[in-house]
BALOBA-1460 file (C-alpha; in Angstrom, 3 decimals):
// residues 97
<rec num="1" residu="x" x="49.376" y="134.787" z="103.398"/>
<rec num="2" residu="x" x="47.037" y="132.309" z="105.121"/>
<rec num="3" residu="x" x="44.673" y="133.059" z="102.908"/>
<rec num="4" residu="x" x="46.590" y="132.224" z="99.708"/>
<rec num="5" residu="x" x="47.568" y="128.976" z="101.043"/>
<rec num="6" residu="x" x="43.791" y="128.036" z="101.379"/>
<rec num="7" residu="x" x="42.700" y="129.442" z="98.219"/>
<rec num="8" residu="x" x="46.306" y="127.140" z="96.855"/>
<rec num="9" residu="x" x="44.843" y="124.195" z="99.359"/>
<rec num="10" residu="x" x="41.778" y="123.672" z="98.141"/>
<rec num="11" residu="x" x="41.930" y="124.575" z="94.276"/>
<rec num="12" residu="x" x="44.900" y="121.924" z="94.161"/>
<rec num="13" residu="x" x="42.753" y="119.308" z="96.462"/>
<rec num="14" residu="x" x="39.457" y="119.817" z="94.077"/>
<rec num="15" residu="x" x="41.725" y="119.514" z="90.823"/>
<rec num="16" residu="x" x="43.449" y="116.324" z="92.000"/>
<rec num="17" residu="x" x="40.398" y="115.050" z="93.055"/>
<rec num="18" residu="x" x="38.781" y="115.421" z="89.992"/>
<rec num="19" residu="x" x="41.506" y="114.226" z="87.839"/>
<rec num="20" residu="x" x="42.015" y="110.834" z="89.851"/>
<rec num="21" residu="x" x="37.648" y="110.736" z="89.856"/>
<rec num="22" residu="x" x="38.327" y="110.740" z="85.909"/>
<rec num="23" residu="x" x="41.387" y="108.147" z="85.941"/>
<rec num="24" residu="x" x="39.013" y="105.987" z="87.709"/>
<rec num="25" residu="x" x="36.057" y="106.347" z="85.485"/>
<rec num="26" residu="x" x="38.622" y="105.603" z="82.558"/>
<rec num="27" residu="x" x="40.071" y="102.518" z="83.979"/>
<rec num="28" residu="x" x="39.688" y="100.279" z="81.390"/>
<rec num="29" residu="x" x="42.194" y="97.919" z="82.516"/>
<rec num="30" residu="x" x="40.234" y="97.191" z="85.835"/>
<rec num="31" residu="x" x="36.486" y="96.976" z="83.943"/>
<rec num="32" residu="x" x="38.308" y="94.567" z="81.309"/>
<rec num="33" residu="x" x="39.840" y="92.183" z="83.734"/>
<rec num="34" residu="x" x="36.692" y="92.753" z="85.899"/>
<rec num="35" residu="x" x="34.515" y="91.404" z="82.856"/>
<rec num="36" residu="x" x="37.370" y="88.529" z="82.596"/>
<rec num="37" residu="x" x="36.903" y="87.237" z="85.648"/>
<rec num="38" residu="x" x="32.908" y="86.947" z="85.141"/>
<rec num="39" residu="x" x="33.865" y="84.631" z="82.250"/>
<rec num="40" residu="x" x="36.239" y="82.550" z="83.837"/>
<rec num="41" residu="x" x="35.219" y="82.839" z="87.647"/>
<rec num="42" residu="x" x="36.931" y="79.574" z="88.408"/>
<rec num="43" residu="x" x="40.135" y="80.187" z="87.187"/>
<rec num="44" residu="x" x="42.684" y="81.529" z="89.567"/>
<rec num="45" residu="x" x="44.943" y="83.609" z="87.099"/>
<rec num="46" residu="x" x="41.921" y="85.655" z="86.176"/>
<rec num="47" residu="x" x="41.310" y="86.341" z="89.881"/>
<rec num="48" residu="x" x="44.826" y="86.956" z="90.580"/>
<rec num="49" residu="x" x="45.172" y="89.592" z="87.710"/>
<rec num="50" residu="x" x="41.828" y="91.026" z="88.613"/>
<rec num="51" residu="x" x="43.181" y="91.495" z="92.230"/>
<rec num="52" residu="x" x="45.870" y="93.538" z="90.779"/>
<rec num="53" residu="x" x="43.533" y="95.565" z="89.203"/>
<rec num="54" residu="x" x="41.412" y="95.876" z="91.789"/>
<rec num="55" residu="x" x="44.003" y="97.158" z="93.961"/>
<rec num="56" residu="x" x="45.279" y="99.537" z="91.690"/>
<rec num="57" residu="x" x="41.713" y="100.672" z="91.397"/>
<rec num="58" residu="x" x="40.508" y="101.312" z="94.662"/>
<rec num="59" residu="x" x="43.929" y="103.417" z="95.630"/>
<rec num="60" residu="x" x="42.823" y="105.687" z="92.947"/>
<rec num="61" residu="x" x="39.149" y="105.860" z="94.543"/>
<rec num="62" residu="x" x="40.509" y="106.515" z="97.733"/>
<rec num="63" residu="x" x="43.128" y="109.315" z="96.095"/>
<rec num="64" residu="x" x="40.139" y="111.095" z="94.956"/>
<rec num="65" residu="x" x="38.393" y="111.144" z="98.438"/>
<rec num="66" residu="x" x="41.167" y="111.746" z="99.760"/>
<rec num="67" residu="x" x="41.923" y="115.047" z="98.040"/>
<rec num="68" residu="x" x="39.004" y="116.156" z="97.621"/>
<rec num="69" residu="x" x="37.816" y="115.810" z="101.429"/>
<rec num="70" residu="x" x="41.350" y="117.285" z="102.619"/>
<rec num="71" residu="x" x="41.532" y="119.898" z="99.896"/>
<rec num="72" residu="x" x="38.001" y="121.334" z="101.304"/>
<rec num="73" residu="x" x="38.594" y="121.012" z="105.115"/>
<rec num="74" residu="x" x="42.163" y="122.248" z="104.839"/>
<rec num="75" residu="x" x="41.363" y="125.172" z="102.781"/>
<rec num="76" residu="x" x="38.375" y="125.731" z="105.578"/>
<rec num="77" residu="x" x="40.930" y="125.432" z="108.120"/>
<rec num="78" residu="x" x="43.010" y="127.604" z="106.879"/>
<rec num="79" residu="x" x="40.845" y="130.144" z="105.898"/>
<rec num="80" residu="x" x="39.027" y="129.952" z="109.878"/>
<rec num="81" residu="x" x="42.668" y="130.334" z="110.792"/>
<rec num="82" residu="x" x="43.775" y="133.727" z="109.230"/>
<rec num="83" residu="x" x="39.999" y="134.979" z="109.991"/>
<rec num="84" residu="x" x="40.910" y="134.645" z="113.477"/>
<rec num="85" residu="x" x="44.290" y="135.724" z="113.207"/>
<rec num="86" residu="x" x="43.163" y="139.200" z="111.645"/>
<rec num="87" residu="x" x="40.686" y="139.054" z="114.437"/>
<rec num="88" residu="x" x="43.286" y="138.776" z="116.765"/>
<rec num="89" residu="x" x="45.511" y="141.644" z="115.063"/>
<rec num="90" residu="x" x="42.795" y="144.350" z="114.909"/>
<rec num="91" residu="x" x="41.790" y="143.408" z="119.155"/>
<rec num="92" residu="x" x="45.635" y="143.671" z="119.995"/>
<rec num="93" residu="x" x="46.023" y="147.210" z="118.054"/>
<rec num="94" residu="x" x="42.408" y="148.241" z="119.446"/>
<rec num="95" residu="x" x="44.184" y="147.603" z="123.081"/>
<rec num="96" residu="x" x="47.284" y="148.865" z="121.962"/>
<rec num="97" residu="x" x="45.783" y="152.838" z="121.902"/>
């Protein structure tokens, strides 16, 4: 069972990783207000909406670390864990005889 959890883990953590690495690649709204800001750097409603942006941006970078880093280490986890567990099992019915 622990097994299928990591194999569940990791294939969702990879898939949501990649699909928030693509969101962020396709973020036109950020690039556009990025490039509107270069044009009017002195104007604070620029910056303001460009903050917006920004922040919206760099929660989907972090998303897509995120998942991606915990996808892989929890499905390693996981996987360590029911290796050791069957490990475990066969020792315990090995002493049981």
């Amino acid at each position: 069972m622990l097994r299928v959890l990591a194999a569940v883990l990791l294939v969702v953590g990879v898939f949501t990783s990649v699909v928030a690495t693509r969101a962020v690649l396709n973020d036109e709204d950020y690039y556009r207000k990025a490039a509107a800001l270069e044009r009017h750097a002195d104007n604070v409603l620029f910056e303001a909406e460009y903050n917006m942006a920004l922040s919206r941006h760099a929660a989907t970078v972090a998303a897509a670390v995120v998942c991606g880093a915990g996808g892989i280490v929890g499905g390693a986890m996981l996987f360590a864990l029911a290796s050791i567990s069957a490990r475990i099992r066969r020792l315990e019915e090995r002493a049981a005889r």
